[in-house]
RODO-2510 file (C-alpha; in nm, 4 decimals, decimal comma):
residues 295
     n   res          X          Y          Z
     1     x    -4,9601     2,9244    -2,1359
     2     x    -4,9274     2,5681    -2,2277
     3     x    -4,5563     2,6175    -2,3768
     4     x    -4,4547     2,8112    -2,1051
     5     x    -4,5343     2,5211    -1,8348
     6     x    -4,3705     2,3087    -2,0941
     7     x    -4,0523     2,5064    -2,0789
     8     x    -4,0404     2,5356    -1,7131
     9     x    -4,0670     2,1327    -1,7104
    10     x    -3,8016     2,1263    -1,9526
    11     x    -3,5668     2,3507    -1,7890
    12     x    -3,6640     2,1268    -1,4438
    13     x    -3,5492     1,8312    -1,5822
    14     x    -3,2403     1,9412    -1,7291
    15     x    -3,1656     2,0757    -1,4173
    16     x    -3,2258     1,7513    -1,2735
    17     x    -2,9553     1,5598    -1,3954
    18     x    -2,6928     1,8136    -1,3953
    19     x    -2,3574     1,8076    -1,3236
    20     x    -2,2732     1,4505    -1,3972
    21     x    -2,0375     1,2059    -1,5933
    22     x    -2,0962     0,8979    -1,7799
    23     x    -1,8329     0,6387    -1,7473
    24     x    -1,7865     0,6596    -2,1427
    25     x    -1,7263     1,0280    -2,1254
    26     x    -1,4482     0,9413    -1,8138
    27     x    -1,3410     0,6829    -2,0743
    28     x    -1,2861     0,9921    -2,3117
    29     x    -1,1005     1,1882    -2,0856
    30     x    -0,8272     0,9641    -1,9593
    31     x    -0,7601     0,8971    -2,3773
    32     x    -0,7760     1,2387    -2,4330
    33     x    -0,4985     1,2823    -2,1475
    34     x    -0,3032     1,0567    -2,3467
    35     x    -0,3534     1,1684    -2,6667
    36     x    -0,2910     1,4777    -2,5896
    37     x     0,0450     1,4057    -2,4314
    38     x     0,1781     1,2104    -2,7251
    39     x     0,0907     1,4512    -2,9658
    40     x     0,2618     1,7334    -2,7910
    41     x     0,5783     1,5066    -2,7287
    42     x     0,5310     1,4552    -3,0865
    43     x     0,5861     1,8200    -3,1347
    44     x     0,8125     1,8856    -2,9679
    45     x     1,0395     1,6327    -3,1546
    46     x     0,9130     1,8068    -3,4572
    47     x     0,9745     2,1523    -3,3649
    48     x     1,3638     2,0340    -3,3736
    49     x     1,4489     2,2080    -3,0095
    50     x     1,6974     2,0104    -2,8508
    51     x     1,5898     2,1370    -2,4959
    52     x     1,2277     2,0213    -2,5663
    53     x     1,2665     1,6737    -2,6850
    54     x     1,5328     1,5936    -2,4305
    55     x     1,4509     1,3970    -2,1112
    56     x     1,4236     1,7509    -1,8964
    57     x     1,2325     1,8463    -1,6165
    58     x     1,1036     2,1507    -1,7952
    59     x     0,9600     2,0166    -2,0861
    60     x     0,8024     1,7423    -1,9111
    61     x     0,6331     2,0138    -1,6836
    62     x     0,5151     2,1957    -1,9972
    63     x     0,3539     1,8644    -2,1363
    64     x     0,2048     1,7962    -1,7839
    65     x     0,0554     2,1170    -1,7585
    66     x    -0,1024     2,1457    -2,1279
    67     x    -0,2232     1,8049    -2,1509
    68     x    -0,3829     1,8381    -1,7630
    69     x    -0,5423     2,1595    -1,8177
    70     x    -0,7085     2,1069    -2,1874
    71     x    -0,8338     1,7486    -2,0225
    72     x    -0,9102     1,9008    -1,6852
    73     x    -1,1451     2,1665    -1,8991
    74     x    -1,3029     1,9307    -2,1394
    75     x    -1,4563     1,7193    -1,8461
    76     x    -1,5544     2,0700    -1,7012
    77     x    -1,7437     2,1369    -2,0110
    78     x    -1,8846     1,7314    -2,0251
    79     x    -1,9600     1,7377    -1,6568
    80     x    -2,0970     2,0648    -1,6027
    81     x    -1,8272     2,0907    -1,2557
    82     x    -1,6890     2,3992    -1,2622
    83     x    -1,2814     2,3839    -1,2046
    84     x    -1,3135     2,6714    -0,9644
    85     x    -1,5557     2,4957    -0,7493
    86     x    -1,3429     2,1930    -0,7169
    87     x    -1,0612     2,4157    -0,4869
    88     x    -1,2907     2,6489    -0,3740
    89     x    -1,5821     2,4095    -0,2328
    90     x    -1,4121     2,2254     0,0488
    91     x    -1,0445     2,3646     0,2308
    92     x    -0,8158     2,2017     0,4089
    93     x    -0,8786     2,1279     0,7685
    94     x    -0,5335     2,1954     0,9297
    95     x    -0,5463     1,8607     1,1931
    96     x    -0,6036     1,6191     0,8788
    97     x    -0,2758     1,7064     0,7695
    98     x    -0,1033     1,5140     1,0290
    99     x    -0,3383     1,1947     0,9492
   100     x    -0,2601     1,2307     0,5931
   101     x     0,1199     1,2536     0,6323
   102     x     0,1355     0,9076     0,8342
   103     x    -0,0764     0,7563     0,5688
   104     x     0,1014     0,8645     0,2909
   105     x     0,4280     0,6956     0,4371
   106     x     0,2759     0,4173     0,5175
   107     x     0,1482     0,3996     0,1752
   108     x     0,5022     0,4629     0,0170
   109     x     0,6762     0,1983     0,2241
   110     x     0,3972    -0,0762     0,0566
   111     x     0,4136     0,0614    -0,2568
   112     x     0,7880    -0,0103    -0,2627
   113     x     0,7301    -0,3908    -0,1581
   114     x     0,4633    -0,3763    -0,4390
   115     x     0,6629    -0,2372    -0,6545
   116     x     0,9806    -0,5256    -0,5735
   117     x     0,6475    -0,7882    -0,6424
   118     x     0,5932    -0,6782    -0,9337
   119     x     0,9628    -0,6449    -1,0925
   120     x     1,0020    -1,0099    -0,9731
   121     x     0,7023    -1,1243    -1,1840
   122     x     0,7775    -0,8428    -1,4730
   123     x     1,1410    -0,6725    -1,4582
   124     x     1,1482    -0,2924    -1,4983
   125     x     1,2377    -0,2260    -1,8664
   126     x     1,5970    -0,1018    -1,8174
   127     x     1,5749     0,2156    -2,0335
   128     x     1,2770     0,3202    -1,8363
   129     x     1,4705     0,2878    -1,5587
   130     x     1,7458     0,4988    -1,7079
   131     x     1,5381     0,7494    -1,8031
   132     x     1,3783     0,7754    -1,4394
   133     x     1,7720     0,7722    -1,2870
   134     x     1,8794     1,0345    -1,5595
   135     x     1,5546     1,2679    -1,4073
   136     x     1,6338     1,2323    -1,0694
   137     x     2,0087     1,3335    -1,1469
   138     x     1,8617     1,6324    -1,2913
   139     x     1,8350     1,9701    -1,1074
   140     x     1,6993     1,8735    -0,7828
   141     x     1,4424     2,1567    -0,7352
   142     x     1,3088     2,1709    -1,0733
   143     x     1,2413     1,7682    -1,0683
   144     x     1,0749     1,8644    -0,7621
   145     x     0,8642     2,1085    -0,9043
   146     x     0,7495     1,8924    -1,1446
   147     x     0,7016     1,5562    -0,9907
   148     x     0,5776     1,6740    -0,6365
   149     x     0,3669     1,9930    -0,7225
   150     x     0,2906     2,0159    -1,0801
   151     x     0,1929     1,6180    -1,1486
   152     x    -0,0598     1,6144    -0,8441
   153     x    -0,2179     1,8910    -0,9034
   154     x    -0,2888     1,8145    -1,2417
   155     x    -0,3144     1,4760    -1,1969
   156     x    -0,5985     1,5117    -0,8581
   157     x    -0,7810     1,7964    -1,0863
   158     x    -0,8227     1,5935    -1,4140
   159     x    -0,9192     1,2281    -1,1625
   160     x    -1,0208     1,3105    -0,8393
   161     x    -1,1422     1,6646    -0,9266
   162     x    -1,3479     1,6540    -1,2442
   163     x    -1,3985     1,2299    -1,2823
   164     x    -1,4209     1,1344    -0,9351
   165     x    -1,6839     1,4402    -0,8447
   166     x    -1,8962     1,4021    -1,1841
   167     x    -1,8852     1,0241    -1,1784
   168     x    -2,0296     0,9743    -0,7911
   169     x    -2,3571     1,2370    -0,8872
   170     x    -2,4272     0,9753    -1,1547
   171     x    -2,2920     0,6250    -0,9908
   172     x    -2,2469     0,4931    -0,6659
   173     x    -1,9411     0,5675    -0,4704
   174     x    -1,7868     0,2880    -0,5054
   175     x    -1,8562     0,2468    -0,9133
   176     x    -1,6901     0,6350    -0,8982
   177     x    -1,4066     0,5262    -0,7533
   178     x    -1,3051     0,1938    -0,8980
   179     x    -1,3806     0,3696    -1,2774
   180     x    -1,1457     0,7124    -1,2276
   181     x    -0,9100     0,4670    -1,0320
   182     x    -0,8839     0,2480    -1,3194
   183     x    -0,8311     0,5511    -1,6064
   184     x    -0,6195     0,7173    -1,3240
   185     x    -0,3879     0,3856    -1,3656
   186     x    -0,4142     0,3870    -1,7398
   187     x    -0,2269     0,6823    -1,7901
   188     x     0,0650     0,5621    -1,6244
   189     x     0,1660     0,3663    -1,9471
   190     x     0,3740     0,0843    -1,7753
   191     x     0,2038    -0,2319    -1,6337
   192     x     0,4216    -0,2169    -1,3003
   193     x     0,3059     0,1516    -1,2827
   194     x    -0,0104     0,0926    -1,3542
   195     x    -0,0812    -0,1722    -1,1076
   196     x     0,0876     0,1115    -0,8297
   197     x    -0,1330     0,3975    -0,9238
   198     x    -0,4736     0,1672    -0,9454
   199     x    -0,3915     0,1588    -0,5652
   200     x    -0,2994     0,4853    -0,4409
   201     x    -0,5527     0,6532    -0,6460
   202     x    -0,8456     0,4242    -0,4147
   203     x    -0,6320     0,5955    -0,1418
   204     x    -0,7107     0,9299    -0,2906
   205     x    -1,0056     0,8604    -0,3933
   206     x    -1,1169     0,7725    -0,0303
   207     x    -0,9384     1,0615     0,1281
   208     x    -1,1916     1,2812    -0,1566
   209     x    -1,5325     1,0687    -0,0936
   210     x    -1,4499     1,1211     0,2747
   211     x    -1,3700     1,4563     0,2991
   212     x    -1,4890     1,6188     0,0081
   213     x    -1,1674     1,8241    -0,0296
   214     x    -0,9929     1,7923    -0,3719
   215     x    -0,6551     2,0282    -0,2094
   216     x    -0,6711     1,7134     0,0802
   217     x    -0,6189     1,4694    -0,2209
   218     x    -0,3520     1,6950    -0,3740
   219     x    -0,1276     1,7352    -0,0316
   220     x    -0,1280     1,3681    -0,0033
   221     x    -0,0657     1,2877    -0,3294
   222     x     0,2364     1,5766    -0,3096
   223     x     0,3659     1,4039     0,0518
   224     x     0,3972     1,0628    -0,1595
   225     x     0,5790     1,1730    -0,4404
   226     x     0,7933     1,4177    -0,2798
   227     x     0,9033     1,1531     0,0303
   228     x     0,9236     0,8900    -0,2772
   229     x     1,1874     1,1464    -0,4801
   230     x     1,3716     1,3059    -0,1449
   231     x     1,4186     0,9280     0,0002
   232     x     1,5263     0,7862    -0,3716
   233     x     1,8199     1,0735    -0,4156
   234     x     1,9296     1,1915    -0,0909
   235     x     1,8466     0,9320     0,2389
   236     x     1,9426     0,6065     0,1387
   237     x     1,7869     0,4228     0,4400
   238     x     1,9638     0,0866     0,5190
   239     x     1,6595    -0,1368     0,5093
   240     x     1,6990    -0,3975     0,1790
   241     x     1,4402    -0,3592    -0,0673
   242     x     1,3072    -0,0057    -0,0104
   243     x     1,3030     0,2103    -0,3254
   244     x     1,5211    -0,0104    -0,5185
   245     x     1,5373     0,1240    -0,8714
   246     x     1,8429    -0,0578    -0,9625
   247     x     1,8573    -0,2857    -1,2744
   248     x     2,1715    -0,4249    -1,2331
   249     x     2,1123    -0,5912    -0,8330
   250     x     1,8432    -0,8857    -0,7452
   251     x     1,5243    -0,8277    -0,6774
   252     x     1,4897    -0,8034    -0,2694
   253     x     1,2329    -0,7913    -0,0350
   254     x     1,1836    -0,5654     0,2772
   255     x     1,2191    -0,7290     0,5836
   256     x     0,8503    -0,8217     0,7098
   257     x     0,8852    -0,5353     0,9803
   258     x     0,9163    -0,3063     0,7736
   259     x     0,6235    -0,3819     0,6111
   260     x     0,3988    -0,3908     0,9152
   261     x     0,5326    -0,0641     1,0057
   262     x     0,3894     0,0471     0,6730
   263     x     0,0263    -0,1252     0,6712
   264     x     0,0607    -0,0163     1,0448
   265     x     0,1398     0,4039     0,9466
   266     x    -0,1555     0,3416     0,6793
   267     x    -0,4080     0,2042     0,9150
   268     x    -0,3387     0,4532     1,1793
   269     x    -0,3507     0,7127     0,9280
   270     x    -0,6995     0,6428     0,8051
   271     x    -0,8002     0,6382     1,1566
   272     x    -0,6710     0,9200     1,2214
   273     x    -0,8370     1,0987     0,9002
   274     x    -1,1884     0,9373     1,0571
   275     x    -1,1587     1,0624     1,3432
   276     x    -1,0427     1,4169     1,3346
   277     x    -1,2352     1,4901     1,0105
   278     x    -1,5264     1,7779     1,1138
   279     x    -1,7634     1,7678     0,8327
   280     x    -1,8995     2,1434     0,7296
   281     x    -2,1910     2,2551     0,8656
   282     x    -2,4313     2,2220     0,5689
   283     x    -2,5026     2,5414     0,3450
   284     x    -2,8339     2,7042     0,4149
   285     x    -2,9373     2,9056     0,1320
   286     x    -3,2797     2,9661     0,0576
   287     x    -3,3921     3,0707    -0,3105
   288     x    -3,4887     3,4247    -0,4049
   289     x    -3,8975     3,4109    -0,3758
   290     x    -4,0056     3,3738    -0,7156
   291     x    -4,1659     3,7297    -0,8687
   292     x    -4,5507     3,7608    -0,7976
   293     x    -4,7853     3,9247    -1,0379
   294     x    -5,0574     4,1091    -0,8837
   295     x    -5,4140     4,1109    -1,0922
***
């Protein structure tokens, strides 16, 4: 009789402390995202395909995809979050979507002053910027694909999905977000990059703490990469300094309008996001009544 109370306790406070993620094991994941994308460009060198180890759209969906997925399921398996959960636990209300598309210009325009900051203190390495000009000159809808659909869903699954969500039943909020913000910017390799993605993923990582929807995080992060890609190749708007990828011109600065237009998009955005935002009513499910033994 004994053991079995014992067991029952047992089982209680296993229970207890399930799902969750340490930061070490978040730690783990990012490297593993990493690793894992090395060693498969790695391979594809090896394997001796032309197609695979060139700078393609294709391939770099392929290594994308693998590298999201295995990471994406090995902090499933740490965290104890099921990946189905994640999509399934908390749609898309239909009025945040306006809210999130004004923040997510607003966000681009800063990120491109950011991003002219940043080359002025630390220039661009010019083959990474010829391998980013010989993507975008690439097939237009496959690029697209890739870089606006693929990368954030994979990218919002493996950081806001599985980190974000198993580090904040563990940590504070706050701790949560700052730690998968952090790894999120790791991953991005370059230092100008890096610095970028440490501050749109706080963006997502809000727009997830706030709303609890993981697809939310993975329309805005789509919105900012697909206006980022469409406005690089196709609208060149006539404002000095916005999305200049160029090596070979000065560094220039938007004009200061412009960039009140974009903190000014952002803030009314958030706003926006507050106010509209219904949370769900809460789920009332009672237990099964445990079996009774009559004597």
């Amino acid at each position: 009789m004994d053991s079995d109370e014992e067991q029952i306790e047992t089982v209680e406070e296993e229970s207890s402390v399930e799902p969750h993620l340490t930061i070490l094991q978040a730690v783990g994941i990012a490297i593993l995202v990493i690793l894992l994308q090395f060693l498969l460009a790695r391979i594809f060198v090896v394997l001796g395909i032309p197609f695979l180890a060139s700078n393609h759209w294709l391939p770099l969906a392929i290594l994308q995809l693998i590298s999201g997925l295995i990471a994406a399921q090995a902090g499933s398996i740490l965290s104890g979050i099921r990946i189905a959960d994640l999509f399934a636990r908390h749609r898309i209300q239909l009025l945040l979507l306006l809210p999130i598309t004004v923040a997510s210009c607003g966000i681009l325009i800063l990120a491109s002053e950011l991003g002219n900051i940043l080359n002025a203190i630390k220039p661009i390495p010019p083959e990474y910027l010829d391998l980013i000009n010989d993507l975008f000159s690439q097939n237009f809808w496959g690029v697209l694909f890739t870089i606006a659909i693929l990368t954030p869903i994979i990218e919002e699954l493996v950081f806001r999905g599985v980190i974000l969500e198993g580090l904040q039943i563990r940590y504070s909020p706050v701790i949560a977000a700052l730690v998968s913000s952090l790894l999120f910017a790791l991953v991005h390799g370059l230092p100008q990059a890096m610095v970028n993605a440490f501050f749109l993923a706080l963006f997502f990582s809000w727009v997830m703490l706030k709303t609890r929807s993981l697809l939310l995080c993975i329309v805005a992060h789509a919105l900012y990469n697909g206006l980022d890609l469409v406005l690089s190749k196709y609208v060149q708007l006539p404002i000095s300094g916005f999305n200049n990828m160029s090596s070979t011109q000065l560094i220039q600065y938007q004009p200061w309008w412009f960039d009140s237009l974009g903190v000014f998009l952002l803030l009314i955005g958030i706003g926006g996001l507050r106010a509209l935002y219904v949370p769900p009513p809460p789920d009332i499910i009672q237990p099964p009544p445990l079996p009774t033994t009559e004597v």
